[in-house]
C-alpha positions in Angstrom: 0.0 0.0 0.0 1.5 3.4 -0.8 1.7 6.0 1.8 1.1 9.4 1.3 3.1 12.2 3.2 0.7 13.5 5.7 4.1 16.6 5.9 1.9 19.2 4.1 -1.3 19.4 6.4 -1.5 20.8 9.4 -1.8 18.7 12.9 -4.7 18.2 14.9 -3.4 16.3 18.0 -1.4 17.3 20.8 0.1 16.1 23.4 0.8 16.9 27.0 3.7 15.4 29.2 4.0 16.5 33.2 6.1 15.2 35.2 4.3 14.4 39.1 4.8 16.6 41.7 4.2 17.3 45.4 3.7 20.9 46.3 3.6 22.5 49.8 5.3 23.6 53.2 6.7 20.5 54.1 6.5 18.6 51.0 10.7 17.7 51.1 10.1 15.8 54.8 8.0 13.2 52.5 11.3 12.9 50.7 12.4 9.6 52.3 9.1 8.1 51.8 9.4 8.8 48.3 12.9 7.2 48.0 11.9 4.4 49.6 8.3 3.8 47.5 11.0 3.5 44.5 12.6 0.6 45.9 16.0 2.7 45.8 18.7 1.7 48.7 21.8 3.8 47.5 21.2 7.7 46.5 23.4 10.4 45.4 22.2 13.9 46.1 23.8 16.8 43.4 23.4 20.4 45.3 25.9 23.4 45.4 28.2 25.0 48.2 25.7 27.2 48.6 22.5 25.6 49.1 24.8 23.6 51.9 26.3 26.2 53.6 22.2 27.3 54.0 21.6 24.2 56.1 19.3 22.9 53.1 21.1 19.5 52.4 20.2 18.5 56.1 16.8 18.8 55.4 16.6 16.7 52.6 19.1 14.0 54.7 16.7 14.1 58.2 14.2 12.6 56.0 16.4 9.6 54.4 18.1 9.0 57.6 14.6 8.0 58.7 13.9 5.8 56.7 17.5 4.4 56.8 18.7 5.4 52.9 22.2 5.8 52.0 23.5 8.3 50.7 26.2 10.6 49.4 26.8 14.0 48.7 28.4 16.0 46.0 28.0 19.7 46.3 30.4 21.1 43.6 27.7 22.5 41.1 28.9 25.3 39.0 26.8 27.8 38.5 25.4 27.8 34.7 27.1 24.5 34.4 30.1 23.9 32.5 30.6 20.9 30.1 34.1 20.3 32.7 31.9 20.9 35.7 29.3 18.3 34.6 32.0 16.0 33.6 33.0 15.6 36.7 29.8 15.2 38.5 29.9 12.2 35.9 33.4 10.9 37.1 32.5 11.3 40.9 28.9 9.4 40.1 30.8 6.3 38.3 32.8 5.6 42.2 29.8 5.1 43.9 26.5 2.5 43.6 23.7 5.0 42.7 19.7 3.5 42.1 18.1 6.8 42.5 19.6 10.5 42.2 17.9 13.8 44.4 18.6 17.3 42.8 18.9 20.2 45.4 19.3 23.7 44.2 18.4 25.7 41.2 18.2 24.8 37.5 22.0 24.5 37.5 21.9 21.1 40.3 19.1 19.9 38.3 20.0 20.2 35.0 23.4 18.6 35.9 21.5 15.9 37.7 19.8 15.1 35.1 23.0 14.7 32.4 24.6 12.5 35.1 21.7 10.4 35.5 22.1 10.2 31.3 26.0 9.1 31.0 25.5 7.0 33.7 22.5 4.9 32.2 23.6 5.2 29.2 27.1 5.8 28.8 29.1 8.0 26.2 30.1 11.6 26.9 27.9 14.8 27.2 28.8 16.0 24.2 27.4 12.5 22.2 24.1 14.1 23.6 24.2 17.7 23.0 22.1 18.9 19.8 24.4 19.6 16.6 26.5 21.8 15.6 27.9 21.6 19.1 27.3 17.5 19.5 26.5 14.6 18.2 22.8 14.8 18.7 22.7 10.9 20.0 19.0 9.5 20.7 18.9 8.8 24.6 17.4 5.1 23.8 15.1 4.8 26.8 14.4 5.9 30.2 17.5 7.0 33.0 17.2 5.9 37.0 15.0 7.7 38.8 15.8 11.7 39.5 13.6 13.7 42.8 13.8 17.4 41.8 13.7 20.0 44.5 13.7 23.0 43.8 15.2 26.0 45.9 14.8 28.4 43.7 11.4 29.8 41.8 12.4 30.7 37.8 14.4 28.0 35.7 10.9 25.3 35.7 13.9 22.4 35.2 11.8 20.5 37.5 9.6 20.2 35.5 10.8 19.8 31.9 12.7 18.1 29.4 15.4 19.7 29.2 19.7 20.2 30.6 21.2 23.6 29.6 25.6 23.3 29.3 27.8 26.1 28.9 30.8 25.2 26.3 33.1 27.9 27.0 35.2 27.3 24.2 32.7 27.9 22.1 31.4 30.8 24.2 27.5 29.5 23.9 24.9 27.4 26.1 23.6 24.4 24.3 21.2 22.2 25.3 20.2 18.5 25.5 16.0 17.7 25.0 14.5 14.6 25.6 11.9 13.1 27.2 13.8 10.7 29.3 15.4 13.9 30.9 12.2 14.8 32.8 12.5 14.1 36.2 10.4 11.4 38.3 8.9 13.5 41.0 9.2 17.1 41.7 9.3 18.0 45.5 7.9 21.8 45.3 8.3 23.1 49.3 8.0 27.0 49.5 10.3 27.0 52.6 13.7 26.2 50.8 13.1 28.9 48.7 12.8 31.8 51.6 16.7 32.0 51.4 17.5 33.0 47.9 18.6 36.7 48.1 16.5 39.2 46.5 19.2 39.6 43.0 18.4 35.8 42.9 15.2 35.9 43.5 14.4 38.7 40.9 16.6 36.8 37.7 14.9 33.9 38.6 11.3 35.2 39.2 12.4 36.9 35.6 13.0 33.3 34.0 9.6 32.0 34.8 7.8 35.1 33.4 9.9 34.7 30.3 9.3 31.0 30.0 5.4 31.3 30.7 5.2 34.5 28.0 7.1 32.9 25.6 5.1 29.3 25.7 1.9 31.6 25.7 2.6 33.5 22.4 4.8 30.6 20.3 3.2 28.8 17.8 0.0 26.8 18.2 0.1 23.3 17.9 -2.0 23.6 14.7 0.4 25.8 12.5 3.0 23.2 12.8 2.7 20.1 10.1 1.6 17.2 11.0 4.2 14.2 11.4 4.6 11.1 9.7 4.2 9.2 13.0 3.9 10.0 16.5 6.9 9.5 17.6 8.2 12.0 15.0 6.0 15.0 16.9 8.3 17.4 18.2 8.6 18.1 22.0 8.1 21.0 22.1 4.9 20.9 20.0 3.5 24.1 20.6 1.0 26.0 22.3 -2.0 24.3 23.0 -5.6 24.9 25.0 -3.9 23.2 28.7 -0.4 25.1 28.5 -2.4 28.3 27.7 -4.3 27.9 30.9 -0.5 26.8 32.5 1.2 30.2 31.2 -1.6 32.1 32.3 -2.0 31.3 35.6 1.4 31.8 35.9 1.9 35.3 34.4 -0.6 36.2 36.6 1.2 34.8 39.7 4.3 36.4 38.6 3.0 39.8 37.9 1.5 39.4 41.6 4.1 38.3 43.7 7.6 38.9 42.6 7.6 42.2 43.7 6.8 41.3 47.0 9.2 37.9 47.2 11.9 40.2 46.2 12.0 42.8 48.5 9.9 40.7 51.3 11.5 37.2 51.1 10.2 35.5 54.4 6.5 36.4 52.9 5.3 32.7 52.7 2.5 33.5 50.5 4.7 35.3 47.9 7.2 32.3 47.9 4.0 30.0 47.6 3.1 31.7 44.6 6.6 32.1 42.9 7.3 28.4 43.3 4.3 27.5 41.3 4.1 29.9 39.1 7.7 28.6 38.0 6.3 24.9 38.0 3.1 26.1 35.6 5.5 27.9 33.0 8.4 24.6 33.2 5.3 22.4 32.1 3.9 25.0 29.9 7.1 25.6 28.0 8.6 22.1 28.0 5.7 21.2 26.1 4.6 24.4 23.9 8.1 25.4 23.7 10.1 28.8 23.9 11.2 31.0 21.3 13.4 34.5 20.4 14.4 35.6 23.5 16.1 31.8 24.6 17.8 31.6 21.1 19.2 34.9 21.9 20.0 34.7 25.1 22.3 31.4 25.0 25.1 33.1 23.3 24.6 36.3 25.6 25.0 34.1 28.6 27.8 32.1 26.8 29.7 34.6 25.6 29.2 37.9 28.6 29.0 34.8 31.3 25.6 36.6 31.8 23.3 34.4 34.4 20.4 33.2 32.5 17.5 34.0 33.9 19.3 38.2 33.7 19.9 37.5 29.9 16.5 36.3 29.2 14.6 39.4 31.3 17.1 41.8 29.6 15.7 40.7 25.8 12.4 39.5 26.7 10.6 43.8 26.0 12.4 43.5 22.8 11.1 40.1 21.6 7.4 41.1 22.6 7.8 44.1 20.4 9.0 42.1 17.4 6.6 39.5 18.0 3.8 41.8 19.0 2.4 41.6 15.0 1.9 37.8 15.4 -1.1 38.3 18.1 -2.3 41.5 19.1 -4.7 39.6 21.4 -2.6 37.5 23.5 -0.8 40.2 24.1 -3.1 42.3 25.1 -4.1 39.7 27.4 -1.1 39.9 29.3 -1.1 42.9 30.1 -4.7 42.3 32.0 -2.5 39.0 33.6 -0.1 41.1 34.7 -2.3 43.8 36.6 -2.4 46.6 33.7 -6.3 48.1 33.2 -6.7 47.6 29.7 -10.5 48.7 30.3 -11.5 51.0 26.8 -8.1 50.2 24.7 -8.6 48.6 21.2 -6.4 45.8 21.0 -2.8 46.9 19.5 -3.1 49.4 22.2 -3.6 46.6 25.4 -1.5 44.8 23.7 1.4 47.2 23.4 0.9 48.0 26.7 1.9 43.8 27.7 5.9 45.6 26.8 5.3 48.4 29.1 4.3 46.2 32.0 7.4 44.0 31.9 9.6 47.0 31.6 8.2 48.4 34.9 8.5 45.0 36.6 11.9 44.8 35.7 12.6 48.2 36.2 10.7 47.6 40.4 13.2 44.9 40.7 16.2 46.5 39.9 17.0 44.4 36.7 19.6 46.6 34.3 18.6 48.5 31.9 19.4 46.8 29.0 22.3 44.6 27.7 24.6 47.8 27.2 25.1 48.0 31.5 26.1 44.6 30.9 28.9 45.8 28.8 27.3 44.3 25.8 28.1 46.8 22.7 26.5 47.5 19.7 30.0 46.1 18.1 29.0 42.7 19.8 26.0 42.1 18.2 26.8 40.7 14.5 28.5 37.8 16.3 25.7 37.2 19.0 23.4 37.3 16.0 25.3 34.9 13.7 25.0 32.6 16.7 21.4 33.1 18.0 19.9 32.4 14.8 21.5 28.7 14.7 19.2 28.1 17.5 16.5 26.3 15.5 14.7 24.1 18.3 13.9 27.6 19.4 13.1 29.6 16.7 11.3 27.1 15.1 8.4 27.9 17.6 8.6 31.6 17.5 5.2 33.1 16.4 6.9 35.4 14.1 9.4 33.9 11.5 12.8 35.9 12.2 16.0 36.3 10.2 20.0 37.5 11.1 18.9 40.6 10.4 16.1 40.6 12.5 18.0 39.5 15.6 20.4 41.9 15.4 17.7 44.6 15.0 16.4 42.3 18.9 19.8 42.8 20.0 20.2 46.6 19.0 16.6 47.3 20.8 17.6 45.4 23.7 21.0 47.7 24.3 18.3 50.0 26.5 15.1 49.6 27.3 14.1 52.0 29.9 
């Protein structure tokens, strides 16, 4: 029987993928119970220096000391990962027994969890994994041991998705490895570990989540992409859908009312709460919608300027929304209602502009710089960031409006100020 391409018609199915969670003020002293429902006897927690020195790692340890887990500890986490760093996370890993692997920290302990978990299941080297033209793009064949993500900090949503971000300083750019397999087992989501991040970490972070829920709220539908030949050919990131527009909603509208007050009010329980989930709502929105403009632009930023992540993103996000605006005038406009702006009386274009305004005063509340010029970005610098943003195809791909070199540099010259 002869099969006919299905490549030139639209799809009409998508499909969600959420990792399991526990959410709540004391949801990391269930942690040994957890463990122990997994039938896992030997466990290697990856954390950093600093989420130890806070006293967090003896948290998580109370509760498998209960139940009489081993255990071991490696606490050398980089922050924004280096392909050395999580190489030797990988070295240290392959001394010691490990059935089940716990993630303490930010993005950066979880995403380097999570490669760990990969060369040790599966073997090879990181860069086997890593998407080309920086690796070898290898298929991770099935699924890795079990990983517990928890969380300390409210903005990178790697709890929740499929996805480890590396820095390749050589190459001075981020890359990244995507794959189902990646998303952890359980995500332990307990406000109180995150009532210690300081209030710069707390605002680049916060800034991350809005970010990831804008961007998986405004990419592509589901329904503008083409339909695959099978379903295992469907992209993960599939685009936006009916479920992760509810996801990203909710959580712009967390964001916009609460990371003022986590910021400058840390101990405020409530505003924690919210933060927290807000940033699980936008890791499962975009790690199934996907991202778009401002992640392909801000790897090399962060690459290249050693820029933290969740700073590059919220210092290109206004300029994205303005290039994109065109694509949706609605959405955006809906936005700015999410995050607290009376759009009451305003045609559309006009709410919707108004979506850019309301970041920029967030940003400008929390004391995010100006622009990517009091980074010491130049206008000089651009060409090159551009030449290497627009390789970023898993990314761009889901951007609602298409977008060319010339484009991103126009992103990038925007971006130099924006208030």
């Amino acid at each position: 029987m002869r099969r006919y391409s299905t490549m030139s018609y639209p799809d009409s199915v998508w499909d969600l993928k959420v990792v399991r969670a526990k959410f709540g003020v004391g949801a990391v002293d269930e942690l040994g119970y957890e463990v122990k429902a997994y039938g896992a006897k030997n466990v290697l927690i990856i954390t950093d220096e600093g989420v130890a020195s806070a006293g967090l790692v003896q948290r998580v340890t109370a509760s498998l000391e209960a139940q009489r887990i081993n255990f071991e500890v490696w606490d050398r986490v980089e922050p924004e990962p280096s392909l050395s760093s999580m190489r030797e996370a990988i070295n240290f890993a392959k001394t010691l027994r490990v059935d089940l692997f716990i993630a303490l920290g930010g993005g950066s302990s979880i995403d380097t969890a999570k490669v760990t978990n990969l060369v040790l299941t599966h073997g090879g080297d990181v860069l086997d994994y890593i998407a080309p033209p920086y690796g070898g793009g290898k298929k991770i064949p099935a699924p890795c041991r079990p990983l517990i993500a928890i969380p300390t900090t409210a903005g990178t949503g790697s709890e929740a998705s499929s996805a480890a971000i590396i820095s390749l300083p050589d190459k001075k750019f981020k890359a990244g490895i995507v794959n189902d397999y990646l998303r952890p087992s359980l995500a332990l989501l307990d406000p109180l570990l995150t009532t210690t991040m300081p209030p710069r970490v707390t605002a680049h972070t916060g800034r991350d989540a809005l970010t990831h829920a804008i961007e998986a709220y405004t990419v592509r539908s589901y329904d503008a992409k083409p339909k695959p030949e099978t379903p295992a050919e469907r992209p993960i990131y599939g685009g936006a859908n009916p479920f992760t527009d509810l996801l990203a909603a909710k959580a712009i509208e967390l964001i916009g009312g609460s990371l003022r007050e986590a910021v400058y009010h840390g101990w405020n329980l409530e505003a924690r709460s919210n933060m927290l989930l807000a940033s699980f709502l936008a890791g499962v929105a975009f790690s199934n919608a996907g991202l778009g403009a401002v992640h392909a632009a801000a790897f090399p930023v962060g690459g290249r300027f050693h820029i933290p992540h969740g700073l590059a993103c919220a210092l290109l996000l206004p300029a994205v929304m303005e290039y994109n605006l065109p694509s949706n005038y609605m959405k955006f406009a809906e936005i700015a209602a999410l995050l607290g702006e009376n759009v009451e009386g305003m045609d559309v274009r006009e709410a919707a502009e108004l979506s850019i305004e309301a970041v920029k005063n967030l940003e400008r509340d929390i004391r995010i710089p100006s622009g990517l010029s009091e980074v010491g970005i130049t206008k000089e610098d651009i060409p090159e960031l551009a030449e290497e943003a627009i390789k970023v195809r898993r990314m761009l791909i889901g951007n609602p409006r298409p977008i060319t070199k010339e484009d991103m540099e126009k992103i990038y010259e925007n971006a130099l100020e924006n208030y």
